[in-house]
VOGU-3710 file (C-alpha; in Angstrom, 3 decimals, decimal comma):
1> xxxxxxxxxx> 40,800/-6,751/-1,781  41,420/-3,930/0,869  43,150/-1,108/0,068  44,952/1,732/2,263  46,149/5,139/1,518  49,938/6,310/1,482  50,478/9,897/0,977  54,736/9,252/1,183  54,853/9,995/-2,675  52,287/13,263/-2,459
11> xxxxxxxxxx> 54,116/14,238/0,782  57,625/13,897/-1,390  56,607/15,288/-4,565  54,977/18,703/-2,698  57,698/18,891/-0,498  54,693/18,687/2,212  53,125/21,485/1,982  49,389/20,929/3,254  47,525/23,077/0,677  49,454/21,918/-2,149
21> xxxxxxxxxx> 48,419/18,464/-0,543  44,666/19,391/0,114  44,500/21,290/-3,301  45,467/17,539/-4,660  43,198/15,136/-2,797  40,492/16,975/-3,659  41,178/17,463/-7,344  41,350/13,080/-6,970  38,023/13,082/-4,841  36,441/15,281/-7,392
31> xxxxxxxxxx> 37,715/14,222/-10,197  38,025/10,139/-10,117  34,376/9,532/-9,712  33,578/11,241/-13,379  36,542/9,573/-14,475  35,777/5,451/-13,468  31,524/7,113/-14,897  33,617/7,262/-18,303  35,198/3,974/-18,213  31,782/2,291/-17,672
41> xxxxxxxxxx> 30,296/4,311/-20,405  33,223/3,665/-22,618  32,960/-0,116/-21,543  28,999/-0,413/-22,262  29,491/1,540/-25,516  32,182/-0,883/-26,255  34,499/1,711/-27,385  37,757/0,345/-26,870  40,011/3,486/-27,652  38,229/5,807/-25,284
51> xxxxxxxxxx> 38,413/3,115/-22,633  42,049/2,669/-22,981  42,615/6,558/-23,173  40,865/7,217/-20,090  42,389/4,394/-17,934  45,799/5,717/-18,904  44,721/9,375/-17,613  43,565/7,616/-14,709  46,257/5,690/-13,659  48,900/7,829/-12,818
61> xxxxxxxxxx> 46,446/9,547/-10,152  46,113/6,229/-7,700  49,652/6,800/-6,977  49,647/9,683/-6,234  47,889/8,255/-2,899  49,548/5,283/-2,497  46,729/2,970/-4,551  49,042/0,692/-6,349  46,797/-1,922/-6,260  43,835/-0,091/-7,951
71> xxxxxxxxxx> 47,215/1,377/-10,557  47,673/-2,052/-11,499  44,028/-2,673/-12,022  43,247/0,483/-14,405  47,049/-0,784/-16,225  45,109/-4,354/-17,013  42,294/-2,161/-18,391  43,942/-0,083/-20,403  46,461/-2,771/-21,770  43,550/-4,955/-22,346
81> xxxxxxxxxx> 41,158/-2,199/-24,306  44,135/-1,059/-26,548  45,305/-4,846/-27,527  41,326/-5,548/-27,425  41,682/-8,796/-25,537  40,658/-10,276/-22,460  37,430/-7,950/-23,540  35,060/-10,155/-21,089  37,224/-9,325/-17,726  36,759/-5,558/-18,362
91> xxxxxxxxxx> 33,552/-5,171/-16,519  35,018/-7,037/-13,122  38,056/-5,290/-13,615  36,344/-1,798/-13,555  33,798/-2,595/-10,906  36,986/-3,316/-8,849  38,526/-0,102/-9,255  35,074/1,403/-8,802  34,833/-0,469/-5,103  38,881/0,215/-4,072
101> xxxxxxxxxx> 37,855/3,878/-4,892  34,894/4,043/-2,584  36,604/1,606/-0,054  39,252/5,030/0,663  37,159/7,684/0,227  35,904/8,985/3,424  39,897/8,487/4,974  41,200/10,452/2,177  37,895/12,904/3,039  39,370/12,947/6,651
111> xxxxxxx> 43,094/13,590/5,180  41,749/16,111/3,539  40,169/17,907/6,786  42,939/17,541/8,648  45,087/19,336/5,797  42,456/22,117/5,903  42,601/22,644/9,439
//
């Protein structure tokens, strides 16, 4: 599944201002890698609560750039890990949001420079 970037909701909510919008995509470029890291862990270590607890912090931050897709994807996670069921789609789900991140990484990357600059 391919998945494209729309800023409209970080461009609305900081009222477009570019370091406010740099300051953000980079705080999501940092950040998301440690946090999809965690839900493997949590996955392999089968620990259901952490899982769910860090796909709800992590949802909320794909919309920020427009990745409703990969949203929806960490919301099946989560919902599954908390109810504990549909256990065995976990790992596809999570390799999934692992891929849609790295599929938008170097245009956000380039978003980012041209913020900068």
């Amino acid at each position: 599944m391919g998945y494209n970037i729309d800023l409209t909701y970080l461009t609305e909510i900081t009222g477009g201002e570019s370091s406010i919008m740099a300051e953000m995509i980079g705080l999501f470029l940092e950040e998301t890698p440690k946090q999809i890291q965690l839900l493997k862990e949590h996955h392999e270590n089968q620990d259901w609560a952490l899982l769910g607890a860090e796909a709800h912090k992590l949802k909320p931050t794909f919309l920020y750039v427009g990745l409703s897709g990969l949203n929806e994807l960490t919301v099946k996670v989560e919902k599954s890990s908390k109810n504990k069921v549909e256990l065995d789609k976990l790992k596809a789900l999570i390799e999934e949001i692992d891929t849609g991140f790295k599929s938008i990484q170097s245009s956000l990357k380039e978003k980012l420079s041209e913020l900068q600059s």
